[in-house]
C-alpha positions as CSV (number, residue, x, y, z in Angstrom):
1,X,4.1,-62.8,-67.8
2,X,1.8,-64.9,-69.8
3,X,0.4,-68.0,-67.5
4,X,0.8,-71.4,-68.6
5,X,-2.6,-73.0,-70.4
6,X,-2.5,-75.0,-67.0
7,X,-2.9,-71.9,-65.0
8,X,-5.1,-70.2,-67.3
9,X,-7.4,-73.0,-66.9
10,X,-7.0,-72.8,-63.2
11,X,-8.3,-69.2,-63.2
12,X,-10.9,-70.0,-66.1
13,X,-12.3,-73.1,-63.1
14,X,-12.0,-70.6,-60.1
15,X,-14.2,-68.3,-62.5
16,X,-16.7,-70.7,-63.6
17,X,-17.0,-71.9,-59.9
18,X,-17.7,-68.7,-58.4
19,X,-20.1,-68.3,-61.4
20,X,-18.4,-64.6,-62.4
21,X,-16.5,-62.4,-65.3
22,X,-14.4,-59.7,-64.6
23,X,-17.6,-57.2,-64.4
24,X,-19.6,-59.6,-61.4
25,X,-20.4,-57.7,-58.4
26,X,-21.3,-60.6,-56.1
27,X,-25.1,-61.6,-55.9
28,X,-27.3,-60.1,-53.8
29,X,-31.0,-60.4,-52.5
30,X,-31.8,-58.2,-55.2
31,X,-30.1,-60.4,-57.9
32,X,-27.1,-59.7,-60.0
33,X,-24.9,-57.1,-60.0
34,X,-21.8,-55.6,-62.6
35,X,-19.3,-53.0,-62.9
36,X,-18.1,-51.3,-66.2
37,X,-15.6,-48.8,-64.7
38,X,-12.3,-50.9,-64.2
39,X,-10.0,-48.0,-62.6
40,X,-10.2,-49.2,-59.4
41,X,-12.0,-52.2,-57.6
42,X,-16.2,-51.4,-57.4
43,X,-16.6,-50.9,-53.7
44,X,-13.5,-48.2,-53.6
45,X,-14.9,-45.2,-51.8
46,X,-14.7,-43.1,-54.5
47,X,-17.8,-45.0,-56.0
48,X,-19.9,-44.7,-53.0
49,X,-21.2,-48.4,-53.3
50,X,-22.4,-50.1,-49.9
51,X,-21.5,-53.1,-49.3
52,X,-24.4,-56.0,-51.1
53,X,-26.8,-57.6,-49.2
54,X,-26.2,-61.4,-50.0
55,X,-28.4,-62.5,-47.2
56,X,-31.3,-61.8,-45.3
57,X,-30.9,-64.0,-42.3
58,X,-28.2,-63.7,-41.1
59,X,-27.7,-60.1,-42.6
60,X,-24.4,-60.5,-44.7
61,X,-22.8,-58.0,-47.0
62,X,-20.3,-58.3,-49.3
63,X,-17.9,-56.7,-51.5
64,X,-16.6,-59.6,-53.7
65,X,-16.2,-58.4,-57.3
66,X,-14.5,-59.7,-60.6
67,X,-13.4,-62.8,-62.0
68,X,-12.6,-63.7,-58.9
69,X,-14.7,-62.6,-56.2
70,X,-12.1,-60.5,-54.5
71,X,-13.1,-58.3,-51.6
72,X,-12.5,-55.2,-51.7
73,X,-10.4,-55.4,-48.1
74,X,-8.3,-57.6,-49.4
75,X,-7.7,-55.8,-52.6
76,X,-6.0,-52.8,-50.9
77,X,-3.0,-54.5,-49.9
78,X,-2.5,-56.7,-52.6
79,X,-3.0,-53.7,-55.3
80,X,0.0,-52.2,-52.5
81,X,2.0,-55.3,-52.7
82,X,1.7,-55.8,-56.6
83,X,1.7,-52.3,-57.6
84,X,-1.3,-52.7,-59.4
85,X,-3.0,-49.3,-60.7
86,X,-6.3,-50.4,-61.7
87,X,-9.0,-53.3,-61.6
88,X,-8.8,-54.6,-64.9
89,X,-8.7,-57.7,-65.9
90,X,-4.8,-58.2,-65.5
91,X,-4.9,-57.0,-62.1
92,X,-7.4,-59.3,-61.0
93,X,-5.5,-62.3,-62.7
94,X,-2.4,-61.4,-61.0
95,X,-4.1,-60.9,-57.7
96,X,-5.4,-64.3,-57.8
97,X,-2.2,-65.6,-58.9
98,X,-0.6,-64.2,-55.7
99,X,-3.0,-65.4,-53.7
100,X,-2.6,-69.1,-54.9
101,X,0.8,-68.5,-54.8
102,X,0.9,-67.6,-51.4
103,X,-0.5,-71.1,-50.5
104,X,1.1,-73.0,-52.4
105,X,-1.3,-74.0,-55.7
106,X,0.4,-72.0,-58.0
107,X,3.2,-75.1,-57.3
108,X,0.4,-77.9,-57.0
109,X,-0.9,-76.8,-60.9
110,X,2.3,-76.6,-62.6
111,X,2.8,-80.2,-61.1
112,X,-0.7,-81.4,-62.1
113,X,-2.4,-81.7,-59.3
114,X,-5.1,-80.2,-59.0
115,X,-7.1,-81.5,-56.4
116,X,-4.3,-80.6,-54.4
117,X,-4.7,-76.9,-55.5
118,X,-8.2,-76.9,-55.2
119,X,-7.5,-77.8,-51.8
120,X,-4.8,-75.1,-51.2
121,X,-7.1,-72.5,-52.5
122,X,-10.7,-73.7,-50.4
123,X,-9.9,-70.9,-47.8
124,X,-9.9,-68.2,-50.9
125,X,-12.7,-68.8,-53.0
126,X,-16.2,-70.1,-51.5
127,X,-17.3,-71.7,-54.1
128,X,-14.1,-74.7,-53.7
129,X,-15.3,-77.6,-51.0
130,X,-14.3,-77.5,-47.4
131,X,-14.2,-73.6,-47.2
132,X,-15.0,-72.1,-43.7
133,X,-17.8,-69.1,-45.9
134,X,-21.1,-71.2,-45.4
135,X,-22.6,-69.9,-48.1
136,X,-25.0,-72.1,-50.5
137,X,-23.8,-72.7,-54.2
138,X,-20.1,-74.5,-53.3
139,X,-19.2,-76.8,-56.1
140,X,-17.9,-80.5,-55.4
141,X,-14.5,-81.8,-56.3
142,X,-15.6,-83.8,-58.7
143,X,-17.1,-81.1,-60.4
144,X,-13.8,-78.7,-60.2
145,X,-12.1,-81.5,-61.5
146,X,-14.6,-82.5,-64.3
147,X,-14.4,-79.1,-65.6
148,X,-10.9,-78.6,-65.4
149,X,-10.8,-81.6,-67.3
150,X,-13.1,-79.7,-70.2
151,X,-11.0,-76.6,-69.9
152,X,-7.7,-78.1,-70.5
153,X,-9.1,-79.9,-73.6
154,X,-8.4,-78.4,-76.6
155,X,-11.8,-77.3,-78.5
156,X,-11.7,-78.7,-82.1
């Protein structure tokens, strides 16, 4: 299934918020990390990577990887649940497709409204306003909105 240019520029936003590609291992102390090897998500066992260190103090480590930061506990059951068979970019669309889905924004952007979604989806992605993470770097509504604006006009 092809997403609508309104959902495409939904996931192109949750992207550009969370400042990642489809290769983006979250950032760490250590600064930037990527993936090349798509067959399964980077933190899989069977690539032996420990979890980043995003933060000193407290000590936080993370697994968030791809276009959409996805965690790597999280992508077990939804690679279950979607029969997915790899971590390409497809299957990291339609994971965050479910996962809007599941709350509701999949609904809310179809409709237009996208503050709405943005709203549905701030327990997801910490990078969206009034999400529990506490991590630095969150993006306002105004400037989701702003540049959902620029994404869903057409380029000349």
């Amino acid at each position: 299934m092809t997403p609508s240019p309104a959902l495409t520029a939904f996931l192109a936003l949750v992207g550009w918020s969370e400042g990642a590609d489809y290769t983006t291992i979250v950032t760490g102390v250590d600064g930037q990390h990527s993936f090349s090897d798509f067959s399964d998500h980077p933190f899989a066992p069977q690539f032996g990577r420990s979890p980043v260190v995003v933060c000193q103090n407290p000590l936080l480590r993370s697994t968030a990887s791809g276009r959409y930061q996805l965690l790597y506990r999280w992508w077990v059951p939804y690679k279950s649940q979607l029969g997915l068979t790899d971590f390409s970019p497809a299957s990291q669309d339609a994971v965050a497709i479910q996962q809007m889905r599941e709350r509701g924004a999949v609904d809310a952007v179809l409709a237009g409204n996208i503050q709405q979604a943005i709203q549905d989806c701030s327990n997801i992605w910490a990078s969206f306003p009034s999400n529990s993470y506490g991590q630095p770097g969150g993006k306002t509504m105004g400037e989701l909105l702003d540049e959902y604006a620029e994404l869903r006009t057409p380029s000349v």
